[in-house]
N, C-alpha and C positions, 0 to 999 in steps of 0.2 A: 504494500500500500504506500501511495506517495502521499508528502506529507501538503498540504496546502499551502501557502501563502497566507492564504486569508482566507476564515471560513466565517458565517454567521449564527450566533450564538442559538439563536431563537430557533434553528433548522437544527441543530443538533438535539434538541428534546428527546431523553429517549433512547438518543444512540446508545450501538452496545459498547460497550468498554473489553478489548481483549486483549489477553495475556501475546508474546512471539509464536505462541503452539496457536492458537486461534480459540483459546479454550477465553467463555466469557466471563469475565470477573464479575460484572455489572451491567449497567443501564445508564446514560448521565443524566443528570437531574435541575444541574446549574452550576453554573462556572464563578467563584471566587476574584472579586476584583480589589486592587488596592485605590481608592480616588486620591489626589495627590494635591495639592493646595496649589503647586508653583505651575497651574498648566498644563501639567505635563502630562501626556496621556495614561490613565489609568494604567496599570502595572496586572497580571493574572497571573493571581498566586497558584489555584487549583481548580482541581474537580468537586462536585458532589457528585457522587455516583453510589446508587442504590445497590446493595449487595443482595444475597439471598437471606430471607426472613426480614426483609423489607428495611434493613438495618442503612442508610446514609453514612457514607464517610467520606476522609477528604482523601485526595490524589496530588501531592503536590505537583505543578508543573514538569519540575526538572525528571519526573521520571514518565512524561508521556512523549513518545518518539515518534509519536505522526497522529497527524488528523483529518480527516475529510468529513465530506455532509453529511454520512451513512457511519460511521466509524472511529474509533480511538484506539491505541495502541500504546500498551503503557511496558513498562519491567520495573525492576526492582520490587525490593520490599514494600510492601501494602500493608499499613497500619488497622487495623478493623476495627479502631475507636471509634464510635459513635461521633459523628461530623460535629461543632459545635462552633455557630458565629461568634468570633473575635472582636472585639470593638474596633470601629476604623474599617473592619470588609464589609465587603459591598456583595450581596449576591445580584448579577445582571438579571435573569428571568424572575425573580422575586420583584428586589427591588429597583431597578431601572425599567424595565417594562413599563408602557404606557406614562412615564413619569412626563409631564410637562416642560419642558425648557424652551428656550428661547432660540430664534438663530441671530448670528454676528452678518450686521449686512457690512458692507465694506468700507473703511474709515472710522468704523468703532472701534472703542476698547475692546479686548477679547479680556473682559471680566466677569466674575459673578454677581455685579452691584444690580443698581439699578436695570428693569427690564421695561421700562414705559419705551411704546411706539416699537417694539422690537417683534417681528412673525413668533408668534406663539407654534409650537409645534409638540404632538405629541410622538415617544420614541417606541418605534414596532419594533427594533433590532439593534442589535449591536456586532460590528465586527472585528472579530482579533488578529491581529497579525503576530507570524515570527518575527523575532528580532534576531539582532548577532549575540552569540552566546544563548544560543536556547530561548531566550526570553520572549514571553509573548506581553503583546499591548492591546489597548483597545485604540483602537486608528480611526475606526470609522464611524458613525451614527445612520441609520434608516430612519426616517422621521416622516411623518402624516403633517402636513402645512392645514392652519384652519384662519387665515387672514381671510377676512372679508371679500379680496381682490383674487383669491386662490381660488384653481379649480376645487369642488368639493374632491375631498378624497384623494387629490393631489401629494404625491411623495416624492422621496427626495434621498438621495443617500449623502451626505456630508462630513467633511473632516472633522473629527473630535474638537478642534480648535473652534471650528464655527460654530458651535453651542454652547451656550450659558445657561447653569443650571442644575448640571447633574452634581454639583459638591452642594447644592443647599438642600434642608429638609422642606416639604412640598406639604399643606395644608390638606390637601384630600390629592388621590391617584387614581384613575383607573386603570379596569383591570381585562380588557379585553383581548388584550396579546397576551398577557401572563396566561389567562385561562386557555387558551389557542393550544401550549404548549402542554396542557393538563386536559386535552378533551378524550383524549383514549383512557386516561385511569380511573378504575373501579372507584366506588366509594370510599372504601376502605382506606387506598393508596392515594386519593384525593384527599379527606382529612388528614390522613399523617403530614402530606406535605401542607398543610394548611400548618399543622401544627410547630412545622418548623418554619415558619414566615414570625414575622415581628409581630405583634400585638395590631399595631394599625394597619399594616399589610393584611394581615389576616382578615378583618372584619372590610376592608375594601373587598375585597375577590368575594369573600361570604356572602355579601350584597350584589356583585354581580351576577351570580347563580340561578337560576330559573327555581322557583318555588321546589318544583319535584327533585332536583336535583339537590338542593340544601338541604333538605329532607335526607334524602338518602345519606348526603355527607353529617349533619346532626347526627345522627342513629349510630355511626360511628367515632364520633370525637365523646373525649372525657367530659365529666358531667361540667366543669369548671368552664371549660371550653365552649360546652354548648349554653350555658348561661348566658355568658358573654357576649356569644353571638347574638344571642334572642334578645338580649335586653340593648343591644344596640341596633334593631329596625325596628323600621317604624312598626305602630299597633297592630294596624289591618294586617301589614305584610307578614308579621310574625304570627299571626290568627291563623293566615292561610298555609305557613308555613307545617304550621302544626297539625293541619287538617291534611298533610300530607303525607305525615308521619304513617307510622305503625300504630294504632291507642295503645301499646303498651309503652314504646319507644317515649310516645308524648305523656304520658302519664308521667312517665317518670321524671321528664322533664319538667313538665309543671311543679311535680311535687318539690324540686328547686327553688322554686319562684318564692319572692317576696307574696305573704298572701292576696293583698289586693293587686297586685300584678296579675298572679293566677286568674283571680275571680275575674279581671276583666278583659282577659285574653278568653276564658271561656265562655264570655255573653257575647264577643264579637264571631265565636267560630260559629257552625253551624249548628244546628240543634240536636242532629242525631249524634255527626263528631262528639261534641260536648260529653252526650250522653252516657256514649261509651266510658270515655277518659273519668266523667265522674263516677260511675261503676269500679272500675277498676283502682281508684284512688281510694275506696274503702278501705283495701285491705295492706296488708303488712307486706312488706317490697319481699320479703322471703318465703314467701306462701305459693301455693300453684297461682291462688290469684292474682297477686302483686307479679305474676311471671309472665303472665296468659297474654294472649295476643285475643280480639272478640271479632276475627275475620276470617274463619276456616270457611271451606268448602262444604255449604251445607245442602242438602238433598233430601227429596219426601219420599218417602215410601214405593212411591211408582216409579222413581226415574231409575234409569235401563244405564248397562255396562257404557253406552255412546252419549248419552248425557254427561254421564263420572268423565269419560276422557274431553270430551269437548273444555267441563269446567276447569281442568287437569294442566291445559294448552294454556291459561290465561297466562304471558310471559312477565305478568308485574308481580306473581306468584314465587314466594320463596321455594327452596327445593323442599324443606320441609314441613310447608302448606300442601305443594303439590303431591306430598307421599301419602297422604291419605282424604278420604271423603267421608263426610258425618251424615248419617240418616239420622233424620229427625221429624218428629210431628211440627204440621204450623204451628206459630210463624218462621218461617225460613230466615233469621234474624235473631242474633242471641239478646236477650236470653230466649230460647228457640222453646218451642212445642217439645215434650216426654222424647229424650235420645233414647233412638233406638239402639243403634249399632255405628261401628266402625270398618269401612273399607279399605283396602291396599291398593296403591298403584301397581303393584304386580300381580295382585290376585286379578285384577281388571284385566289386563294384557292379556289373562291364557282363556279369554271365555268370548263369547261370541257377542257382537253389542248389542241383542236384543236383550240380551240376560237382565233380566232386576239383580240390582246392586243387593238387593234384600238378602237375594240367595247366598253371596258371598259374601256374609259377615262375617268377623274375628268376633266369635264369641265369646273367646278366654279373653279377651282385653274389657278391664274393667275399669270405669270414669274414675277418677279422683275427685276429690272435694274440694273448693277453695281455700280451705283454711290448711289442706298439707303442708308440712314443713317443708321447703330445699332440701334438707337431707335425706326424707321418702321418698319424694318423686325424684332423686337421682338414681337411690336405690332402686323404683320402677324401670327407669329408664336401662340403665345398665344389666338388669335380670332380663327384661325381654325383647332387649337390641330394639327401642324404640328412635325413633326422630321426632314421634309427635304425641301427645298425650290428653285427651277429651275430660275438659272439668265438668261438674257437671252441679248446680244445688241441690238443698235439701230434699224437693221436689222431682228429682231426675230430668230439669231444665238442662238444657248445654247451656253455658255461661261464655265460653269461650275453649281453646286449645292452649298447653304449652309445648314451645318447640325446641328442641335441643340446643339450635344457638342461643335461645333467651335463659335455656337451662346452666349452660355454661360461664354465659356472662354476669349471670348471680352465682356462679360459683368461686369467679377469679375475683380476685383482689380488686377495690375499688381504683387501683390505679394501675391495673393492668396495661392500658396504652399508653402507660406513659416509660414503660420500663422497659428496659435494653435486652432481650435474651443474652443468655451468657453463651461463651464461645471458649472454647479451648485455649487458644493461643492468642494475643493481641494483634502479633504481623502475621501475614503469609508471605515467602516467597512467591514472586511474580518471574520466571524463569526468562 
């Protein structure tokens, strides 16, 4: 692989990171920059790059030996400390993305002062060059011109020199190139890099998110984290946010909340949402109920093996919603009509779709009650290789389901994402 000249930061999102054998060490994630007070173009200390178990660490320069759009190439020793920003670094796709500056029209200062009468522009890119002795810089800027006189949408690649701006701190940022570079990753891998953004960086990008999508990345960030975020949008938005959640997901999240925060986030959601979350807010967060999700796959008595699969297909369905179907008397809506029985996604598969789902029921699976402890229903789960487990009240209502990831994450420690899995060794040889 030859090594570029110059590549652009914002294209590499992603790339794999390989050892001389072509074996992949990682993923990169964002490039390390030093900003320098005398002008001088930024300085590019390192890598972020994602290792396996989703663990970030740094790559110093001196040991990557070529770069292209598609590709890194590093050796030497490889530190596997957990990456950690230094005061004074700059991460480019975090925090330069979308940042506001200014261009130098010609016969200005090229300073950071004053910016009245100067092309406001926002920054899509950045590009590094090699230098002599290994060293890379930031040379270049990709910048979106928004003057009055500009085409809309108008861009512009520019010398480092000719922008003022990127050494000051910026009042508000957007985040639309940043996210560009984060639209492939799961939820999961979207919070965590959330988590590793600045405090203000973070709650910009959280606001740029489409409702369903925050949702999804809430559900996964620490409960601290997800405070934060909800109590910095606005009312309505944060209503609907939470109408997007999982009700158990948002339960829990409310039960966070300052109380009249709570109570008036829940008169703005909807009525049924609401109703859920206040159900489920009765009960003690270690209980099947305080576990329970109250949106299983629920089915009457008539409906046939091609019913169960059609509901089986919905793609917004967790794997472990999709593993089973609940018969139940009206109302098809928990708290439902006398549970009758429990179906399997694989018992469905071997029978013809005329079959009533009635015939193949798990008769030996028995509902739990919402007041079980976390300790029983792990014990349930673990004896009979479950993913999903039907609550059910005093009355043989279904109340709702518990599912093995909600089982799990009342199992781990309450600051489970926030903690580094351990690792054998701190370096690896990079051959």
């Amino acid at each position: 692989m030859s090594t570029a000249a110059r590549v652009f930061v914002a294209r590499l999102a992603g790339a794999g990171v390989f050892d001389p054998k072509a074996d992949q060490v990682g993923r990169l994630r964002d490039i390390v920059v030093l900003l320098r007070t005398d002008r001088k173009p930024p300085r590019v200390l390192g890598l972020v790059v994602e290792v396996v178990g989703r663990r970030r660490i740094f790559i110093p320069m001196t040991k990557v030996s070529a770069i292209d759009s598609h590709q890194i190439l590093v050796n030497g020793v490889v530190n596997l400390r957990r990456f950690e920003q230094r005061p004074g670094e700059t991460l480019v796709m975090a925090d330069l993305l979308d940042r506001h500056v200014t261009l130098v029209e010609p016969g200005e200062p090229k300073s950071d002062a004053a910016t009245t009468d100067r092309s406001t522009v926002t920054v899509m890119d950045v590009a590094i060059d090699r230098q002599a002795y290994s060293d890379w810089e930031v040379s270049q800027i990709y910048v979106r011109l928004k003057g009055r006189l500009r085409r809309r949408g108008e861009s512009r690649i520019v010398d480092f020199n000719d922008v003022n701006g990127l050494t000051l701190p910026t009042a508000e940022q957007g985040a639309e190139h940043l996210l560009s570079t984060m639209e492939n990753l799961r939820p999961a891998d979207l919070a965590r890099a959330l988590m590793d953004l600045s405090q203000k960086r973070r709650i910009e990008v959280a606001r740029q998110l489409d409702d369903e999508r925050l949702a999804d990345v809430l559900e996964e960030l620490p409960e601290d984290d997800q405070v934060e975020i909800l109590q910095r949008l606005e009312a309505e938005r944060a209503a609907d946010v939470l109408e997007e959640m999982d009700p158990d997901d948002a339960a829990d999240l409310i039960s966070e909340l300052p109380p009249e925060q709570a109570a008036d986030l829940l008169e703005r959601m909807e009525p049924e949402e609401a109703a859920d979350i206040r159900r489920l807010l009765r009960y003690d967060d270690y209980t099947a109920g305080g576990m329970m999700t109250t949106e299983p796959i629920l089915l009457p008595p008539d409906a046939t093996v091609a019913d169960a699969l059609a509901h089986i297909r919905n793609p917004d369905l967790s794997p472990a919603l999709a593993g089973q179907v609940y018969i139940v008397r009206a109302p098809l809506e928990t708290p439902t009509g006398r549970y009758i029985g429990t179906c399997h996604f694989q018992r469905l598969l071997r029978e013809p779709p005329a079959t009533l789902v009635t015939a193949l029921l798990d008769v030996a699976l028995e509902p739990i009650r919402a007041e079980t402890p976390v300790g029983e229903v792990a014990r349930y789960f673990a004896t009979y290789n479950l993913v999903a487990l039907p609550v059910v009240d005093e009355t043989d209502h279904l109340i709702g389901v518990v599912t093995v990831d909600d089982l799990i994450d009342h199992m781990l420690p309450a600051d489970w994402r926030d903690r580094v899995s351990d690792v054998r060794a701190s370096e690896v040889e990079v051959p």
